[in-house]
C-alpha positions as CSV (number, residue, x, y, z in Angstrom):
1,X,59.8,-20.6,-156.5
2,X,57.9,-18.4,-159.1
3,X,55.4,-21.2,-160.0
4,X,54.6,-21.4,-156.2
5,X,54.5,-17.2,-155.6
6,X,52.0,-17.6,-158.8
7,X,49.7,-20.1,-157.7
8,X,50.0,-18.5,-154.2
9,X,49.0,-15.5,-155.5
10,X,46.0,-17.0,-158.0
11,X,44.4,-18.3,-154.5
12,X,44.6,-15.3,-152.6
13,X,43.0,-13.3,-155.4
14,X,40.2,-16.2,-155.6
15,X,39.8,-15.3,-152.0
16,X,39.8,-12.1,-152.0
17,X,37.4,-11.8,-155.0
18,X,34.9,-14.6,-153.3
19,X,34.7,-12.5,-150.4
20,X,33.7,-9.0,-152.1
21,X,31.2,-11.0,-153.7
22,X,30.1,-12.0,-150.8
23,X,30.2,-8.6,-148.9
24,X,28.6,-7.3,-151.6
25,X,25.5,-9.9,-151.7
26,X,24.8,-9.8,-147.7
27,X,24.7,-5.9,-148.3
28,X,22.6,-6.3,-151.2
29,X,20.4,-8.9,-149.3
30,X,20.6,-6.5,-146.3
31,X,19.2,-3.2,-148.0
32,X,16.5,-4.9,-149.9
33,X,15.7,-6.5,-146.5
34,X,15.7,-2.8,-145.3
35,X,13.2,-1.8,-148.0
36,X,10.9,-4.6,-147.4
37,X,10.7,-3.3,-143.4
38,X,10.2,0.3,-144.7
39,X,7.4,-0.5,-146.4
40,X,5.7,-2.7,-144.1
41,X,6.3,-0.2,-141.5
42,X,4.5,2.5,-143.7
43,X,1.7,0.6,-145.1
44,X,0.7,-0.4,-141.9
45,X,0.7,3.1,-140.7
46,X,1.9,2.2,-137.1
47,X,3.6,5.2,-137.1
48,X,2.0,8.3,-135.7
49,X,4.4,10.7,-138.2
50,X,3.6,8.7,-141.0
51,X,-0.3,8.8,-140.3
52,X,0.0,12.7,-139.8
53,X,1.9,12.5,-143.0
54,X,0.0,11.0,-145.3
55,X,-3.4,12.8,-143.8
56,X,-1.2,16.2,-145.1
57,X,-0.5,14.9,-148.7
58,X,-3.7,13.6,-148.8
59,X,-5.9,16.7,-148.3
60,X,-3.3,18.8,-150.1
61,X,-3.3,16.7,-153.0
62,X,-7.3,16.6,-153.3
63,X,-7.5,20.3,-152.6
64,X,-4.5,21.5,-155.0
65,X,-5.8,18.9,-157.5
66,X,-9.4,20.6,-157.5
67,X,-8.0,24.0,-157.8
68,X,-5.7,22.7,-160.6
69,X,-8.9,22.2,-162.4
70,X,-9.6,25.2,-162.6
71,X,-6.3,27.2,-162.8
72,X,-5.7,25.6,-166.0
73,X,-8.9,25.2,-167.7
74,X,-9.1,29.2,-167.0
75,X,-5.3,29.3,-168.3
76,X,-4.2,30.5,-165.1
77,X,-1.4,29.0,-164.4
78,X,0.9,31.9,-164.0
79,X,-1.4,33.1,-161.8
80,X,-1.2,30.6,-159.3
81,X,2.7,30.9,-159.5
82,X,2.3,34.3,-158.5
83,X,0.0,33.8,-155.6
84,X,2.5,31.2,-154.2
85,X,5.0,33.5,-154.5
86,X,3.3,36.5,-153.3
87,X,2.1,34.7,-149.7
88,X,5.9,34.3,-148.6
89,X,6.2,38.3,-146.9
90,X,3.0,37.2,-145.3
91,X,4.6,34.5,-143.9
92,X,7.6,36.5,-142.1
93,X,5.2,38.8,-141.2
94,X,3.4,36.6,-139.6
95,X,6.4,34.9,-138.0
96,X,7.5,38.3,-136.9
97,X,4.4,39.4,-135.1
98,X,4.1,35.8,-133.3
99,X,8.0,36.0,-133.0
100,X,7.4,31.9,-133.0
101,X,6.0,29.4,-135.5
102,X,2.4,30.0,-135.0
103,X,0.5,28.7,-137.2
104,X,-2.7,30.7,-137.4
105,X,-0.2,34.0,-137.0
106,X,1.8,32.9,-140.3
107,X,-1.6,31.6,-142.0
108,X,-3.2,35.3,-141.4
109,X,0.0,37.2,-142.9
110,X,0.1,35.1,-145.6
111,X,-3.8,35.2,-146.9
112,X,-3.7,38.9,-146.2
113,X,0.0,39.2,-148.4
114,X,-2.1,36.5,-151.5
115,X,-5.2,39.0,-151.5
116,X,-2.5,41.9,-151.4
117,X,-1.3,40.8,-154.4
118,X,-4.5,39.6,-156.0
119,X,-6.0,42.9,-155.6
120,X,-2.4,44.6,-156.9
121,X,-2.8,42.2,-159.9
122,X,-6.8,43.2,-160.2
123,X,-5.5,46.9,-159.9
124,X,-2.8,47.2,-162.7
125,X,-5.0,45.4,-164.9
126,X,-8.1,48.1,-164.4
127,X,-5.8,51.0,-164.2
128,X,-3.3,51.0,-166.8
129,X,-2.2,49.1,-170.1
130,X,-0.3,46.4,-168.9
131,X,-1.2,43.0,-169.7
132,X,-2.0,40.6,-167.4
133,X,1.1,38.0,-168.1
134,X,3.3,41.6,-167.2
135,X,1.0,42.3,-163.9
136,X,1.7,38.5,-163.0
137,X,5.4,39.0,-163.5
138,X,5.9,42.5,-161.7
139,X,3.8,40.4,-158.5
140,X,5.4,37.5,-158.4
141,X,9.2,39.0,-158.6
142,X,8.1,42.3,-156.8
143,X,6.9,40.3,-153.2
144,X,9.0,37.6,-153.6
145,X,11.8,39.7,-153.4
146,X,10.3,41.3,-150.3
147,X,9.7,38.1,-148.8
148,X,13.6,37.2,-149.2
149,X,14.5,40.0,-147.5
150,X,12.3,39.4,-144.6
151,X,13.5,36.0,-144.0
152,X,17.6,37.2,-143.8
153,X,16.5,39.7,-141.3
154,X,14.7,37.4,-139.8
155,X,17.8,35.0,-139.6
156,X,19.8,38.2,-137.9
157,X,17.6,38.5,-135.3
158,X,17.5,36.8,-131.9
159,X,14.7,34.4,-132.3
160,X,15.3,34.0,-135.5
161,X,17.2,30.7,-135.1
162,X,13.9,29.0,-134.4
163,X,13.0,26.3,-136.4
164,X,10.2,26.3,-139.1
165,X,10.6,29.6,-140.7
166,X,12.8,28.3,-143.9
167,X,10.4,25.4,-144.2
168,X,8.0,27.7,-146.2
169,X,10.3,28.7,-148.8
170,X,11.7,24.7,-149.2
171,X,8.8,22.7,-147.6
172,X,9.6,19.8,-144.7
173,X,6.9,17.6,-144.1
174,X,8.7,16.4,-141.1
175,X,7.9,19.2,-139.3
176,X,3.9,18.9,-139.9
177,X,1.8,19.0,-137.1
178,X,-1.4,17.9,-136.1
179,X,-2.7,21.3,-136.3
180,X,-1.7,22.0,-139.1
181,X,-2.9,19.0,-141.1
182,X,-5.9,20.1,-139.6
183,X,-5.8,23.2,-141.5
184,X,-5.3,21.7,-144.8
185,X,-8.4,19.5,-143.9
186,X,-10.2,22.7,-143.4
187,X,-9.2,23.9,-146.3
188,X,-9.6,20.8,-148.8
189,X,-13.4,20.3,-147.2
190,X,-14.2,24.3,-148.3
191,X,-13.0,23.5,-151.7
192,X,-14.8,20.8,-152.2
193,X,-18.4,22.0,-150.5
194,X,-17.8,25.4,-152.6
195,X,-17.0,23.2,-155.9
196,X,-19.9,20.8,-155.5
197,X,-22.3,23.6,-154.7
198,X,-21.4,26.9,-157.0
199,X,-20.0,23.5,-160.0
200,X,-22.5,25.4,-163.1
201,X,-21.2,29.0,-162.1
202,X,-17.7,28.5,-161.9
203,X,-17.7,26.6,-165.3
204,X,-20.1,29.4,-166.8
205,X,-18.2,32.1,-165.4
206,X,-15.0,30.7,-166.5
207,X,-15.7,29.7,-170.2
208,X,-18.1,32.3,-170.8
209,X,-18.2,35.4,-168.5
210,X,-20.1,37.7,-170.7
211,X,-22.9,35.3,-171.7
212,X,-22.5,34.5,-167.3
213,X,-22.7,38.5,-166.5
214,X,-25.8,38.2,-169.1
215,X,-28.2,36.1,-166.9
216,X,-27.1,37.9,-164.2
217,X,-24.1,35.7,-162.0
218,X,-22.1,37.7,-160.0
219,X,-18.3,36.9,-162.2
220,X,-16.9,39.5,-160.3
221,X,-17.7,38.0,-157.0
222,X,-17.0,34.3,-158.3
223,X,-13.1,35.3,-159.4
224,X,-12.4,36.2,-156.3
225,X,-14.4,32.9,-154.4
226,X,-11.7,31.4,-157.2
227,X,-8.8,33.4,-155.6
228,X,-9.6,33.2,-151.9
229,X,-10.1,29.0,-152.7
230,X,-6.6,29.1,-154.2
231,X,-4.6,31.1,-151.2
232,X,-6.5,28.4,-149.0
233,X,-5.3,25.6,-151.1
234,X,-1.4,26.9,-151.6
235,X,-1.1,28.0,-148.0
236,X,-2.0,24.8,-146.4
237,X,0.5,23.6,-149.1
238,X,3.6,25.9,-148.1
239,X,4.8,23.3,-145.5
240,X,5.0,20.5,-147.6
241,X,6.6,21.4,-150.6
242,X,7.5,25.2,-150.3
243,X,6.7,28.7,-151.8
244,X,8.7,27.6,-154.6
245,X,7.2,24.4,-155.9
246,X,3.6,24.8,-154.6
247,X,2.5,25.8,-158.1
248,X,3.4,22.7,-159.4
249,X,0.8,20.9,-157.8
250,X,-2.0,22.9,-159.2
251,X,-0.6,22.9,-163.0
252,X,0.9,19.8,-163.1
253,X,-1.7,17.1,-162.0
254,X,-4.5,19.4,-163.7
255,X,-2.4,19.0,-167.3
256,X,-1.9,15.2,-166.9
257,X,-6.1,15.3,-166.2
258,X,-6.7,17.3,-169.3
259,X,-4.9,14.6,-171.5
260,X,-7.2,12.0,-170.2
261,X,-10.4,13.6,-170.4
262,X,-11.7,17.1,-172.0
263,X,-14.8,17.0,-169.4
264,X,-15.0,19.4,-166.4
265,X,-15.9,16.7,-164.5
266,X,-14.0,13.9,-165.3
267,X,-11.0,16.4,-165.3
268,X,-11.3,17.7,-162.0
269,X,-11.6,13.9,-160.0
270,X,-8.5,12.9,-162.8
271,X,-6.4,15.8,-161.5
272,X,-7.0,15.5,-157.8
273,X,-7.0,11.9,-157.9
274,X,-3.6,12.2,-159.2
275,X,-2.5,14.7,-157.0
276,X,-2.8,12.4,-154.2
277,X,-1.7,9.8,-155.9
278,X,1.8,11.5,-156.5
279,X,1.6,12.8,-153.0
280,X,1.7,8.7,-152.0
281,X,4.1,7.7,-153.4
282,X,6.5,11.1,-153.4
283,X,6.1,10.4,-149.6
284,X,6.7,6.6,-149.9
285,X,9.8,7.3,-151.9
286,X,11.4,9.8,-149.2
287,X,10.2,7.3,-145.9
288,X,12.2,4.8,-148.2
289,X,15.3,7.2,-148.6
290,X,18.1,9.0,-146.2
291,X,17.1,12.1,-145.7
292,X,15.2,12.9,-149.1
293,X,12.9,15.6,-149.5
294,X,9.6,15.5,-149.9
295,X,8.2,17.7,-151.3
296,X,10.3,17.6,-154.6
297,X,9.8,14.1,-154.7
298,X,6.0,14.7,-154.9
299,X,6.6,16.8,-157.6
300,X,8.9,14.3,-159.5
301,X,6.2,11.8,-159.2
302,X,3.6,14.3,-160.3
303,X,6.0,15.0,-163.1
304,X,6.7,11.0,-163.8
305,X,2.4,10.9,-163.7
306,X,2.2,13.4,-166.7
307,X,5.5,12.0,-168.9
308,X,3.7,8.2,-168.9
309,X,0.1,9.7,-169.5
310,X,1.4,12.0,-172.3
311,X,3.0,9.1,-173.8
312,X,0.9,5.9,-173.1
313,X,-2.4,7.2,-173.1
314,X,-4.6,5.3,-175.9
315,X,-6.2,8.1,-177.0
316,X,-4.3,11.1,-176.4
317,X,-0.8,9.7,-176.1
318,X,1.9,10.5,-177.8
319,X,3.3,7.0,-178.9
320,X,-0.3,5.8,-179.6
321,X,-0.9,8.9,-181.8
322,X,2.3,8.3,-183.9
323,X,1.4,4.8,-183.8
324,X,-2.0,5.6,-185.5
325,X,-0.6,8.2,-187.7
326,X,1.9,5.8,-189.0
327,X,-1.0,3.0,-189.3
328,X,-2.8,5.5,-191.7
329,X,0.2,6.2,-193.8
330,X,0.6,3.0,-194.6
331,X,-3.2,2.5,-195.2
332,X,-3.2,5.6,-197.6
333,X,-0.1,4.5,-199.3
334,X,-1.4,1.0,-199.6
335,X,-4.4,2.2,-201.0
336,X,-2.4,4.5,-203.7
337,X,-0.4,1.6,-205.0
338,X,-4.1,-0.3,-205.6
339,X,-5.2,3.0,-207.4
340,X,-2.3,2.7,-209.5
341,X,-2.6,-0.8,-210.4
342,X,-6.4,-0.5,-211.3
343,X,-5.1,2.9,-213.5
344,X,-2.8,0.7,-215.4
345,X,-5.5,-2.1,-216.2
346,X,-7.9,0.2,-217.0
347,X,-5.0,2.0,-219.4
348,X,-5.3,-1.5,-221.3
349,X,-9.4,-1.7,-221.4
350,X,-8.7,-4.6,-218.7
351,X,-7.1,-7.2,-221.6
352,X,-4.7,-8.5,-219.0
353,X,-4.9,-9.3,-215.5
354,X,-1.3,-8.6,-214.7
355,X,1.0,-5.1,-215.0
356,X,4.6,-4.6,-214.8
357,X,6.5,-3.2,-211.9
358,X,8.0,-0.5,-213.7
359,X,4.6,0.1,-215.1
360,X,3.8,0.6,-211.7
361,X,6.8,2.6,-211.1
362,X,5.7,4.9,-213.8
363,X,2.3,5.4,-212.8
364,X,3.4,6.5,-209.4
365,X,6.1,8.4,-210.3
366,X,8.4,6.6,-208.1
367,X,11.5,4.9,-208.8
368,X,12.3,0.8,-209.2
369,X,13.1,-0.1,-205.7
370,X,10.3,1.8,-204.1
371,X,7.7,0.2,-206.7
372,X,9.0,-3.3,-205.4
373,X,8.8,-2.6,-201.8
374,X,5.2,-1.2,-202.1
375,X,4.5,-4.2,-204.7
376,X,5.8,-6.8,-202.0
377,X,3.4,-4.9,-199.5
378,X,0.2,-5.7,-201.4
379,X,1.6,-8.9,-201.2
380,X,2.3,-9.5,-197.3
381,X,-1.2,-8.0,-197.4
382,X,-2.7,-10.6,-199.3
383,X,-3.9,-8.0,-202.1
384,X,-1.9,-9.3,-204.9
385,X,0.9,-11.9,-205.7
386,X,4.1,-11.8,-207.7
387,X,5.1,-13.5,-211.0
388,X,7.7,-13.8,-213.0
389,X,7.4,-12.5,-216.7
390,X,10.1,-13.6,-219.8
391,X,9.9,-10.5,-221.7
392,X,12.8,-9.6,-224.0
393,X,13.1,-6.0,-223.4
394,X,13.0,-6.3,-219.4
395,X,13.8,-10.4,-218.6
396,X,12.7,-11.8,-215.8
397,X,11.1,-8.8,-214.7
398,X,8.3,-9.5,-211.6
399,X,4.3,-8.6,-212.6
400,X,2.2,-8.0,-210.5
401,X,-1.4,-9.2,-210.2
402,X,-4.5,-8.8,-208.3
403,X,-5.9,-10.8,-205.7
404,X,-9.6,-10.8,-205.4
405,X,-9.3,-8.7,-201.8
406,X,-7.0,-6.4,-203.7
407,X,-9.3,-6.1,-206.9
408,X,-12.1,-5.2,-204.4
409,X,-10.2,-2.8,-202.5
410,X,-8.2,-1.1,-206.1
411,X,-12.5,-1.1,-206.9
412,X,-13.8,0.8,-203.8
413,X,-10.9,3.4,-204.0
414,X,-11.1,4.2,-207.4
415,X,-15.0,4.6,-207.1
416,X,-14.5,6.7,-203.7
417,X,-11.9,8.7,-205.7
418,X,-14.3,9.3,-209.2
419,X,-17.8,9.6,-207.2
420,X,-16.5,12.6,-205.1
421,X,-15.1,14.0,-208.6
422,X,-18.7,13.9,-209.9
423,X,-20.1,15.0,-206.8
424,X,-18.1,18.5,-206.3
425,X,-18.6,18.7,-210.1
426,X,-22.5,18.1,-210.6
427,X,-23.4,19.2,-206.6
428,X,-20.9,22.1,-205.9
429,X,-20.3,23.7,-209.4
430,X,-16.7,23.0,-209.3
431,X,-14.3,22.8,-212.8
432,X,-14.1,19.2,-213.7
433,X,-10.2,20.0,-213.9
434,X,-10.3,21.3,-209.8
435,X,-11.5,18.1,-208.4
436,X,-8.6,15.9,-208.6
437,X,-6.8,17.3,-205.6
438,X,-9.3,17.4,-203.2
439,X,-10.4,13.8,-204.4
440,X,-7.1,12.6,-203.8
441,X,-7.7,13.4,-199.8
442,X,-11.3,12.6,-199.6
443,X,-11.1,9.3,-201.4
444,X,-9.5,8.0,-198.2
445,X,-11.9,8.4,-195.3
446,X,-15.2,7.9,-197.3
447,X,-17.1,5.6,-195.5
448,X,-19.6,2.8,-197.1
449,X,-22.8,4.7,-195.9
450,X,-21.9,8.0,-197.2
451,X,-20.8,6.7,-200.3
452,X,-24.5,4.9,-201.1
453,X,-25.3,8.5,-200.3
454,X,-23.6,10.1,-202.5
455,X,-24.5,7.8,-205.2
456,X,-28.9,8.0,-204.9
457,X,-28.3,12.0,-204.7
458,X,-26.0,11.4,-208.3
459,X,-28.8,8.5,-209.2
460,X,-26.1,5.7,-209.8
461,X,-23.7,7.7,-212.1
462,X,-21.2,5.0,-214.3
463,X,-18.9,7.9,-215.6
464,X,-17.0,10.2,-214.0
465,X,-16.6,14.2,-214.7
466,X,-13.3,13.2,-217.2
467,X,-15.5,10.2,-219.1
468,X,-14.0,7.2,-217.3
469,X,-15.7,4.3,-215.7
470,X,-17.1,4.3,-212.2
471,X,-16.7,1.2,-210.8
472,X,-20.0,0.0,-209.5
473,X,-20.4,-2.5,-206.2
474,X,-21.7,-5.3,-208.1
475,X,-18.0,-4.9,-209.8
476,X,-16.2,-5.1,-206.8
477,X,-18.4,-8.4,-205.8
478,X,-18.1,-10.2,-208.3
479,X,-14.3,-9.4,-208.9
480,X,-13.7,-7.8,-212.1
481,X,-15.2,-5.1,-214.9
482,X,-17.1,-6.0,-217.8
483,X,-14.8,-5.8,-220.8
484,X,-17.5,-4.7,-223.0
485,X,-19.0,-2.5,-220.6
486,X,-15.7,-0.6,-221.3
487,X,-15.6,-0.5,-224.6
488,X,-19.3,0.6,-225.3
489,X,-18.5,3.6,-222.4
């Protein structure tokens, strides 16, 4: 009776466990098919929400990118915190004068509340001895705050239950209309006509104002063209991702662009090229989801954008850098260890062709294992090979000898190292006993050209400030140092 209860219950758990796999593959099978329809249905842009959409992200993210350009070039990226901030009063005022979501009501308060608190910002700084990271803070916190309380009386009130007002402080890109993509068109179209025409005095004005003032440009009236472009650009923005996270698409595509390229121009199409960009796919990303926002997503991806750049990019990225930086470690202590091994030789007038690895050891002041490991790296580099040495005081002790790539290398070093001696000696009056250290860094990054330089201004010098050998380049050619040479020197 148990046996069959067992084997009863064995098939009812196979059952049971074949059907949740099952369940769980049609609902696998089911949302990927869901996905697939998603985004076919919003690539082909059937859709008159998503084509209103992604008109909106499209002209914000061009016209926030431009600005970005600026904002951070001129390291004003607090400032354009504080002028997203300081537009949300304007926007309940506005809402309470329309007493409705009117758009060109709400766009009015709110340009009239960002020049408020540009010219508050202007004014502090003129009048009194506050800093302008303090006069940023005290406008950002002191209208925000006002802007809060606006929007809970608002909520008290009887038509304050209409929808739209909270979408400023949040952002809802579901609730973007025709017009007011319309206005962020407007917008992106001045920014880029005022960019393309005024380009040489707003990058005068902004890198050098006083040599700008100098040849007469107007800075005065240029900052504030800056600052009326910016309200444009974050107003048209509020909808989409909110008085809160506006700023992060002028700072955060504009950093990413400053990794890739250091020129105005390269920056400024980088940073609104990726500001649209992120604006794609953050919208792509919340079409694909249930009831995601937007507008953080945006940012996420802007975010995303700027983590892979800082850590991919070949020139400037961080994992390429410490790649690099490792790769010249590992030259430069390559190239110490053949120093070492030509020191020794030369030690001995070059009678043998072979030096122990505590000989090496000694000479670099390192201890046994570490003089093997670097001793088997000039051997996986094919600049010397191994051998094993009977010697009754250390038996069976490896030496180590010279390939004809390593002899030319040890050469070049040594001759790098000793030239530069002679050079800050005989050139720059230095003590013959103050050039070793700076030798010691120099010796490394001397190219081929400026060595033959250095040695038709010294007139091919064989000896060195401390009376040792220079090795020539017919010694590193011809693969080792004429023993008599050394002893008549």
């Amino acid at each position: 009776m148990n046996g069959k209860f067992f084997q009863f219950s064995r098939l009812l758990y196979i059952l049971l466990f074949f059907f949740l796999t099952c369940n769980l593959r049609a609902e696998q099978v089911s949302e990927n098919t869901t996905i697939f329809l998603k985004t076919v249905r919003f690539l082909s842009l059937t859709d008159y929400s998503v084509q209103i959409v992604l008109l909106g992200v499209i002209f914000m993210g061009f016209g926030c990118g431009l600005m970005g350009g600026f904002v951070v070039t001129r390291k004003l990226s607090l400032f354009g915190d504080t002028l997203s901030h300081a537009v949300l009063p304007g926007v309940a005022v506005g809402f309470l004068w329309s007493q409705s979501k009117n758009s060109i009501s709400i766009l009015v308060g709110a340009m009239i509340a960002g020049f408020l608190g540009v010219f508050l910002i202007s004014l502090i700084k003129k009048t009194t001895k506050v800093r302008l990271d303090s006069a940023l803070g005290l406008v950002l916190s002191g209208f925000y705050a006002i802007g809060i309380c606006l929007l809970t009386r608002i909520q008290k009130m009887e038509f304050g239950n209409q929808s739209g007002i909270d979408r400023y402080l949040f952002g809802q890109i579901t609730g973007l209309s025709s017009s007011d993509v319309w206005g962020m068109g407007i917008s992106c179209l001045l920014i880029v006509l005022i960019t393309i025409l005024l380009y040489k005095e707003m990058l005068l004005t902004g890198f050098d104002p006083g040599f700008a003032r100098s040849v007469g440009l107007p800075v005065d009236l240029l900052q504030y063209l800056l600052w009326m472009l910016l309200a444009f650009s974050v107003i048209t923005s509020l909808q989409v991702v909110g008085v809160i996270l506006v700023s992060a698409l002028l700072i955060i595509p504009a950093a990413t662009a400053s990794i890739i390229t250091q020129k105005m121009k390269g920056l400024l199409l980088w940073s609104a090229t990726l500001g649209v960009s992120a604006g794609i796919v953050g919208t792509y990303l919340s079409f694909l989801g249930n009831q995601l926002p937007t507008g953080p997503l945006i940012v996420l991806t802007s975010t995303l954008f700027f983590i892979l750049i800082l850590l991919f990019h070949t020139e400037n990225g961080i994992l390429f850098k410490w790649l690099h930086s490792r790769g010249r470690e590992q030259k430069i202590s390559v190239e110490n260890t053949l120093k070492a091994v030509y020191q020794e030789l030369e030690k001995n007038s070059f009678s043998d062709d072979t030096i122990t690895i505590s000989d090496l050891a000694k000479r670099r002041r390192i201890n046994m294992p570490e003089a093997n490991k670097e001793a088997k790296n000039l051997v996986r580099k094919q600049f010397a090979f191994l051998l094993k040495k009977e010697n009754i005081a250390l038996p069976n002790e490896d030496t180590l000898s010279l390939t004809p790539d390593g002899w030319g290398e040890a050469c070049r070093i040594v001759r790098n190292h000793r030239l530069w001696e002679l050079y800050l000696t005989n050139e720059v009056q230095y003590a013959p006993d103050h050039v070793h250290e700076d030798a010691e860094k120099i010796e490394h990054i001397l190219g081929d050209v400026t060595v033959r330089k250095i040695e038709r201004i010294l007139s091919n010098p064989r000896m060195d400030p401390h009376g040792k050998l220079i090795p020539s380049q017919q010694d590193i050619e011809k693969g080792y140092i004429d023993k008599k040479l050394v002893r008549v020197l």
